[in-house]
One Martini backbone bead per residue (centre of mass of N, CA, C, O) as a GRO file, in nm:
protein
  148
    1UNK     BB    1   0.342   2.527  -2.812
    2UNK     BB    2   0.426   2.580  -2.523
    3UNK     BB    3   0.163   2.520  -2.419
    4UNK     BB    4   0.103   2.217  -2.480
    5UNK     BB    5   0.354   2.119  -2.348
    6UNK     BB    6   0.260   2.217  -2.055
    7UNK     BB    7   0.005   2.036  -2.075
    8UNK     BB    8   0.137   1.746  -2.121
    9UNK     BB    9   0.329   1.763  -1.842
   10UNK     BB   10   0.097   1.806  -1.652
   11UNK     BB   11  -0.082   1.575  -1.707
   12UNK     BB   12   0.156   1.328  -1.667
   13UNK     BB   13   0.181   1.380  -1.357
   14UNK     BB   14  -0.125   1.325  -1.311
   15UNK     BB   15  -0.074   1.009  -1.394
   16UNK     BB   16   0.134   0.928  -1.181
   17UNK     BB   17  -0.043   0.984  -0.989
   18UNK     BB   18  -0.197   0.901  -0.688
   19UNK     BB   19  -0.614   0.850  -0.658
   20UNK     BB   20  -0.775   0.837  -0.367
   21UNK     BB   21  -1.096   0.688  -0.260
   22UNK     BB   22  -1.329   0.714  -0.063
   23UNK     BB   23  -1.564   0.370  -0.008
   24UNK     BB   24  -1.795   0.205  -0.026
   25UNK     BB   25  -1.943  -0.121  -0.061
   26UNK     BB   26  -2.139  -0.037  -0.295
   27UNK     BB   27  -1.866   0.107  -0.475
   28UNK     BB   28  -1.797  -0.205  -0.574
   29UNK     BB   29  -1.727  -0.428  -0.755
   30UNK     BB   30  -1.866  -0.743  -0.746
   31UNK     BB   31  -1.645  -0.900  -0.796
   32UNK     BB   32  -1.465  -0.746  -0.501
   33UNK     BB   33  -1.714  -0.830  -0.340
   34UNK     BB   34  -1.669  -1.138  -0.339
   35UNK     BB   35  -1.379  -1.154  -0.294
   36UNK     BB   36  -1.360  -1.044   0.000
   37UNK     BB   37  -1.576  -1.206   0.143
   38UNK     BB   38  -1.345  -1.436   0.166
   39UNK     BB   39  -1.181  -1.290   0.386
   40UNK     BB   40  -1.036  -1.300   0.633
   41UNK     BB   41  -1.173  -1.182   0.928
   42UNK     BB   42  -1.205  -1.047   1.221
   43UNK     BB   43  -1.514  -0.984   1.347
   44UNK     BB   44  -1.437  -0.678   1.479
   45UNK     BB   45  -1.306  -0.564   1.260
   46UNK     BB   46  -1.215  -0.286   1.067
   47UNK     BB   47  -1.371  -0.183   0.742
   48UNK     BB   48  -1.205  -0.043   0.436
   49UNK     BB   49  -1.250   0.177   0.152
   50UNK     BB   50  -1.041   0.230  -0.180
   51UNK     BB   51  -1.006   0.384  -0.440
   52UNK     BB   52  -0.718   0.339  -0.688
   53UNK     BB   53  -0.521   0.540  -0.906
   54UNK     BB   54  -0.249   0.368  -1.120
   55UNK     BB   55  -0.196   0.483  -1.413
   56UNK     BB   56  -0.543   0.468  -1.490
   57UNK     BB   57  -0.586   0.251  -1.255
   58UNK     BB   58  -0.789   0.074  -1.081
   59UNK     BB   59  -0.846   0.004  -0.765
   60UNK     BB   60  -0.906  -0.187  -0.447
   61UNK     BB   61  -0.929  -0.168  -0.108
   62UNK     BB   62  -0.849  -0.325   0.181
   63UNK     BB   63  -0.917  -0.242   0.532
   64UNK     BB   64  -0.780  -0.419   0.849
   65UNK     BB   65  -0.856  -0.369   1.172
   66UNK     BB   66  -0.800  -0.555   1.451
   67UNK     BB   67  -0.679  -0.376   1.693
   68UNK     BB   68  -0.350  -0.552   1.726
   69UNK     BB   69  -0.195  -0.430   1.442
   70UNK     BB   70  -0.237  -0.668   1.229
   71UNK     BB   71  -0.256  -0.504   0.971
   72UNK     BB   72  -0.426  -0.449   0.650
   73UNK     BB   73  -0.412  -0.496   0.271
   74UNK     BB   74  -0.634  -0.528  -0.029
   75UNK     BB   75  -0.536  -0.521  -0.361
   76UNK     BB   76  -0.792  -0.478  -0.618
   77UNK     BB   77  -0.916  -0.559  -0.882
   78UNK     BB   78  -1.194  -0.523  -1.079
   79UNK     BB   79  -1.199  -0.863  -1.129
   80UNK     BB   80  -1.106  -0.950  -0.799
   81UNK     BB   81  -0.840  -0.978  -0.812
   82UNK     BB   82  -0.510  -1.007  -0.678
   83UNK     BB   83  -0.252  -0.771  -0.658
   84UNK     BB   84  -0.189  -0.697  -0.324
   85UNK     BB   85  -0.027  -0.760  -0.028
   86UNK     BB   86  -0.053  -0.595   0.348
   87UNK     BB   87   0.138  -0.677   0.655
   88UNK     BB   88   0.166  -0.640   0.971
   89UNK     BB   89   0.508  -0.639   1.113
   90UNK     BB   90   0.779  -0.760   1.279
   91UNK     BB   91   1.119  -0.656   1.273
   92UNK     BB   92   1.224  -0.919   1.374
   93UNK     BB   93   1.095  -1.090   1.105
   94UNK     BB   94   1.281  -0.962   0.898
   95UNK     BB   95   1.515  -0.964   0.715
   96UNK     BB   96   1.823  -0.834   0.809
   97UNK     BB   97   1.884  -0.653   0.546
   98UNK     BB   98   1.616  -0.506   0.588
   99UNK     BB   99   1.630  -0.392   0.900
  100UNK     BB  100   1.902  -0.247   0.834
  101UNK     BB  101   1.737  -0.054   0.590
  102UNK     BB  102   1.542   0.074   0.848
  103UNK     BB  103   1.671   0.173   1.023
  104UNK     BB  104   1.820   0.388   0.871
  105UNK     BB  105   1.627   0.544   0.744
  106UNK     BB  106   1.493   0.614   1.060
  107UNK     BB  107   1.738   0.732   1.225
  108UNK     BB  108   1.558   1.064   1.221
  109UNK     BB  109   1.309   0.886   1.358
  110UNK     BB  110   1.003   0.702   1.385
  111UNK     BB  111   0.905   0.401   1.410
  112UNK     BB  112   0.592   0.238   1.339
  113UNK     BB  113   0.629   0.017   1.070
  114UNK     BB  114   0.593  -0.297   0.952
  115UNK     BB  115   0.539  -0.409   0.595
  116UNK     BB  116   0.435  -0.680   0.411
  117UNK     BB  117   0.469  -0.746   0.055
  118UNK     BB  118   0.273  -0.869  -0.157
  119UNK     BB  119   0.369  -0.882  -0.551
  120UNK     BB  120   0.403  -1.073  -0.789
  121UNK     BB  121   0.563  -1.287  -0.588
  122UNK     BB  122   0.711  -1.048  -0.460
  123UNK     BB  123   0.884  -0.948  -0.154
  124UNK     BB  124   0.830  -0.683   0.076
  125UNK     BB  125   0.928  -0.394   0.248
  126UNK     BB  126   0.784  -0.149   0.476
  127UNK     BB  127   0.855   0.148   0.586
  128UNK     BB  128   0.699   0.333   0.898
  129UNK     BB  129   0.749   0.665   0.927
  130UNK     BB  130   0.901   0.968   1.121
  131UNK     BB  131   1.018   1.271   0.967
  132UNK     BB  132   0.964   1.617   1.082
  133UNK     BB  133   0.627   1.552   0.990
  134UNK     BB  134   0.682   1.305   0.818
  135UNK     BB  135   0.604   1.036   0.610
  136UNK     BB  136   0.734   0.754   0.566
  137UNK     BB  137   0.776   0.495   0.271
  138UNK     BB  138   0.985   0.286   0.235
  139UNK     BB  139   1.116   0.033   0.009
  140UNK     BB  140   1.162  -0.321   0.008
  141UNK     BB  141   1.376  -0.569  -0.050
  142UNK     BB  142   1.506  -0.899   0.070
  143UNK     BB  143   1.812  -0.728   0.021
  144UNK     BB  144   1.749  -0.406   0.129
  145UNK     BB  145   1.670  -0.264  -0.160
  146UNK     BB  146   1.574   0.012  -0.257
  147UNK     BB  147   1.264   0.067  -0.455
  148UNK     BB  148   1.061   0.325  -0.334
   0.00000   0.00000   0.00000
């Protein structure tokens, strides 16, 4: 009985945890590659792909660096809808109690970038921090309120 307990717990853990696998071009399934096609994109971008499965659910993203900071992120359902897109902005741009939220957050370490996340329609913003050698990406709603 023990075992199958702690076996269940293992599970359990391996399914919350995300499980990101880079691929190429070929191995979006077609909806995706349809989707992607469509977003504008600098033409000299460097684009790359990643299968990602968030609890048993895979997605697919796409990774734009344009080169100039303005780093994006589209991440896709299977069915080639858009789940979540993120994009790097300046952090004067982002809401005053959301920016006093990640400047405290990385008080004791060195501020990356800052990305607003669009996903089911409501906006937040991941501060993308190193502090101690660890990099650190606390989530952040419109209020301030860290969620992730």
């Amino acid at each position: 009985m023990r075992y199958l307990s702690n076996f269940l717990t293992i599970t359990a853990l391996l399914a919350a945890q995300n499980v990101v696998t880079k691929i190429g071009w070929s191995d979006l399934p077609v909806a995706v590659q349809s989707a992607a096609k469509k977003q504008k994109t600098p033409r000299d971008a460097k684009v790359a792909y990643v299968k990602l499965v968030r609890a048993g659910v895979p997605y697919f993203e796409m990774k734009v660096d344009a080169g100039d900071g303005r780093d994006q992120e589209i991440l896709f359902r299977s069915d080639g809808s858009i789940a979540e897109t993120e994009e790097a902005v300046p952090i004067a741009s982002v809401p005053a109690p959301v920016r006093a939220a990640i400047q405290q957050a990385a008080r004791n370490g060195k501020l990356l970038k800052v990305d607003r996340i669009l996903r089911d329609g409501k906006t937040f913003y991941e501060g993308e921090f190193m502090e101690n050698g660890v990099k650190k990406k606390p989530i952040f709603n419109s209020a301030g309120e860290k969620v992730e």
